[in-house]
Every structure is written in C-alpha cells, then in structure tokens.
C-alpha positions as CSV (number, residue, x, y, z in Angstrom):
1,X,-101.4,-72.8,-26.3
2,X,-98.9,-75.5,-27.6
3,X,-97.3,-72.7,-29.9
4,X,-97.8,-69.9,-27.5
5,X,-95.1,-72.0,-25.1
6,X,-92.7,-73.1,-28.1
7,X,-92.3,-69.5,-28.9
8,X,-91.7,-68.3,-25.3
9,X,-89.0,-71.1,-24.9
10,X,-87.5,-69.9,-28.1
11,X,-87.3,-66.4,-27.0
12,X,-85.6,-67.5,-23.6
13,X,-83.0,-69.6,-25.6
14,X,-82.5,-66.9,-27.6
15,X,-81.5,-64.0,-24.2
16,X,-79.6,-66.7,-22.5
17,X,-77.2,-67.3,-26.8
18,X,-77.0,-63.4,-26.7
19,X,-76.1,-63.7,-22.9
20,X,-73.5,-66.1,-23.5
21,X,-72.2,-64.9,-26.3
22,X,-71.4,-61.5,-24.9
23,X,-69.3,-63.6,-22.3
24,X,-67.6,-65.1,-24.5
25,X,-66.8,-61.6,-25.7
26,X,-65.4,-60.4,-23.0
27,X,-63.5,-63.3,-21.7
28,X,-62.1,-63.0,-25.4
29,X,-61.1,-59.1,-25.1
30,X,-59.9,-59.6,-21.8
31,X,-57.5,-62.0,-22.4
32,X,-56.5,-60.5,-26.0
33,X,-56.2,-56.5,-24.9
34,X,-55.8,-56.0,-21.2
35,X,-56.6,-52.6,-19.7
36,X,-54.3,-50.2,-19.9
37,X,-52.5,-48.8,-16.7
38,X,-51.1,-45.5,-18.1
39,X,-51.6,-43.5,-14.3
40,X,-47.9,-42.6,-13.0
41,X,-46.1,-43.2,-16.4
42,X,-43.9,-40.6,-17.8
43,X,-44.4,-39.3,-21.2
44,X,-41.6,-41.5,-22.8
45,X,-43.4,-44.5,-21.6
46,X,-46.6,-43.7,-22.8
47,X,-44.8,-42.8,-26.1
48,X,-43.2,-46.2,-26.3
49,X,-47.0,-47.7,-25.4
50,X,-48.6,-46.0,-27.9
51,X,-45.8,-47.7,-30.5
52,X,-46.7,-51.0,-29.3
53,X,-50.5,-50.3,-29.3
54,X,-49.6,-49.4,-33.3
55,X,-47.4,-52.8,-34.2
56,X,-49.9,-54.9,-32.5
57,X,-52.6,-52.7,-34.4
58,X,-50.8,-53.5,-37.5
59,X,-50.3,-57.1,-37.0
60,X,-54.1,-57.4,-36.1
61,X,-54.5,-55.7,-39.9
62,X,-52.2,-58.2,-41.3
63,X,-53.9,-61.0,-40.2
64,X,-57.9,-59.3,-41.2
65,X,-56.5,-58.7,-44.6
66,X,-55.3,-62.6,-44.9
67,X,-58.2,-63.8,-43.8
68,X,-60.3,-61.1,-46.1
69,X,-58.6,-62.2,-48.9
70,X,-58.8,-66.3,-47.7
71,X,-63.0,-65.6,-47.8
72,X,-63.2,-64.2,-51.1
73,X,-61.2,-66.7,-52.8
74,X,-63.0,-69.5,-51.2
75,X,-66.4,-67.5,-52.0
76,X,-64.8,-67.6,-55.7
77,X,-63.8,-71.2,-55.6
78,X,-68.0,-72.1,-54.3
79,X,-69.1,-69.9,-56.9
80,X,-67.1,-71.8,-59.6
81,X,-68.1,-75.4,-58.3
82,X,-71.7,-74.4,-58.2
83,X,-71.1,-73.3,-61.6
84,X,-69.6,-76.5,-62.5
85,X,-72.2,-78.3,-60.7
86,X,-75.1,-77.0,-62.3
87,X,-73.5,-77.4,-65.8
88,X,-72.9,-81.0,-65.1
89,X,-76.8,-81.2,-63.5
90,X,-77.8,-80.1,-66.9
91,X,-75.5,-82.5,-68.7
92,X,-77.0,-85.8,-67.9
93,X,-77.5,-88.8,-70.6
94,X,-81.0,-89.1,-71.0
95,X,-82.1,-93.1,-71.1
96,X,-83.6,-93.9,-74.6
97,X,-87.1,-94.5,-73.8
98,X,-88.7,-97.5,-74.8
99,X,-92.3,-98.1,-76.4
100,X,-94.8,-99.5,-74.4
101,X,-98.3,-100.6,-76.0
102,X,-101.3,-99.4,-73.7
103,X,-104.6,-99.4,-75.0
104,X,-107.3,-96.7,-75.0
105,X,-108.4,-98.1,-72.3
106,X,-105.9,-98.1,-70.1
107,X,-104.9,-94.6,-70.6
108,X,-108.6,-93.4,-70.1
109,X,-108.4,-95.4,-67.2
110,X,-105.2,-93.5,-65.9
111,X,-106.8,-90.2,-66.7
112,X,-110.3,-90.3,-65.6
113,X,-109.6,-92.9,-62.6
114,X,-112.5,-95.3,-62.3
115,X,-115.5,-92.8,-64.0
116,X,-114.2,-94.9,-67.1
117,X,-116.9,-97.2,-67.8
118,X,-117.2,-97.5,-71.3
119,X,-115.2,-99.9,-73.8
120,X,-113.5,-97.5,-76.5
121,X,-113.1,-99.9,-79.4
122,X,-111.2,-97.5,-81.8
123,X,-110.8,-99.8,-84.5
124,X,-114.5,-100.6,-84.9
125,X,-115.0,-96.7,-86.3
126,X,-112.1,-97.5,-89.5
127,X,-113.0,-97.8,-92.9
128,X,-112.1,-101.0,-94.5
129,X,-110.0,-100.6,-97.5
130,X,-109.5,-103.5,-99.9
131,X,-106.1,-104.0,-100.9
132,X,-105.8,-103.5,-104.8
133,X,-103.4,-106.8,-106.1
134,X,-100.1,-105.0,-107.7
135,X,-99.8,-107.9,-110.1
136,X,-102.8,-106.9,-112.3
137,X,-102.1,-103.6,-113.0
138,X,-99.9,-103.7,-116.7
139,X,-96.4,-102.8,-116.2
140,X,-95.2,-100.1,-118.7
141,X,-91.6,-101.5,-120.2
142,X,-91.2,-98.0,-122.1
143,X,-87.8,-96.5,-122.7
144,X,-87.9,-93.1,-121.1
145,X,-85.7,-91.9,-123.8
146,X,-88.4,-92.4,-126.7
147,X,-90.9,-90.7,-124.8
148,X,-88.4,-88.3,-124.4
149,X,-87.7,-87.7,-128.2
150,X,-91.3,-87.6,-128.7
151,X,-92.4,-84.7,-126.4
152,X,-88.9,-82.6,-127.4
153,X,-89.9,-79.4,-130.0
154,X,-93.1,-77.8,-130.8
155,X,-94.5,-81.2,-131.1
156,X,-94.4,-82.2,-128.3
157,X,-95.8,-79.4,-127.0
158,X,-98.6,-79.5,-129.2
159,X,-99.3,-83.0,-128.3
160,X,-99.2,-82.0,-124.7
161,X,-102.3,-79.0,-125.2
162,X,-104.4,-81.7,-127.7
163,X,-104.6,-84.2,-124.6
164,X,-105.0,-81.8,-122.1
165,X,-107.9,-80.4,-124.1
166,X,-109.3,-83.7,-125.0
167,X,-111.3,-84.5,-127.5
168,X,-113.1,-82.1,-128.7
C-alpha cells in the first residue's frame, strides 16, 4: 500500500513538472517572439518583416552554433580529464607490504571460523636431519691445472672409460 501511494505521488509530481514546465515555455516564447500582427500591412511592410524575421533568424543561428560548438569542446575537455583520471587511478604507488608471522592456526581459524578445533602442529610431521660437521670431511688442496694435464689427450680419456667401467 506504502509503495502503491509513493508511486501515485510520483506520478502527480511528475503532471504538475511537465505542467510547469510548459509555462515556463510559453512565458519564454511570449516574451522572445510576439505574435505577429501582419492584418492591414502593405506588401512593402510585410517585405521589410519578413527581413527582420531573417536577421533575427540568423542571429538565433549564431548564437546555437556558439553554443554547439561550447558543448563539444567541453564534452572533449570531460572526455580528456576522465582519461587523465583513470590513468592516474591506475598509477598509484603500491605500499611495500610487510611480513607478518601467523601460524597454522590462526589462518585455519580465519578460514573455517570457529569449526577449527584441532591443534595443527606442522613441525611435529618433519624429518630430523642431523647436520654432517664440515670440518671432517678432507679438503682437496689439488691444483686444477695438474688434473687438468692429466685428463688432456687420449689418456685422459682412457682413464675416464677405465673408472667409469670400474673394475672389472
């Protein structure tokens, strides 16, 4: 019922604009273009009429073709700033994001909400890997160059294919 009487107050509003504005029309013709009187005037005068009806018909053109040409250069000059403006939306420094630690926990918590009941200790599935001490392994003090001189030729090569094939 509520919208029933909204839209029957709209469509009242809307006669009594269209009422008004046809008014305002005619007030505005009225007091741009009278009527004409051209009963009793001779044909000189109507002559002389009809050349002011075509100045200020002209003039009126003038003044439409100024204010044509006013529209699309300010339609122009919106097109270019909205150009300009999405440019510059699609410009913006991005701020350098910084690391935050959340646990497993916490981000199941974000996703499932409070169904999360269970403790996800991720570190409890890992392997533990000893850590081999660097300091026992022998450190080769070769010169490159030797082993270089050794493995040049067919020797070399020879050498290579007996300890690929290994003892045999």
């Amino acid at each position: 019922m509520l919208k029933s009487l909204m839209v029957a107050k709209a469509k009242e509003e809307l006669e009594q604009e269209v009422v008004v504005k046809e008014e305002e029309k005619q007030n505005y013709l009225s007091e741009r273009a009278p009527p004409l009187n051209t009963s009793g005037l001779s044909l000189g005068q109507l002559q002389e009429l009809c050349r002011d009806l075509h100045a200020k018909i002209d003039v009126v053109d003038e003044e439409r073709y100024d204010i044509e040409a006013k529209v699309t250069l300010n339609k122009r000059e919106i097109k270019d700033l909205n150009l300009k403006v999405l440019d510059l939306r699609g410009k913006f420094k991005r701020p350098s994001l910084r690391r935050v630690r959340v646990s497993a926990d916490a981000i199941l918590r974000s996703l499932l909400g409070s169904k999360h009941k269970v403790s996800m200790d991720l570190r409890a599935n890992l392997k533990s890997v000893k850590k081999e001490d660097t300091e026992k392994r022998p450190v080769e003090d070769s010169d490159w160059r030797k082993n270089v001189e050794a493995m040049s030729g067919m020797e070399g090569r020879k050498k290579m294919f007996d300890a690929a094939k290994g003892p045999a």
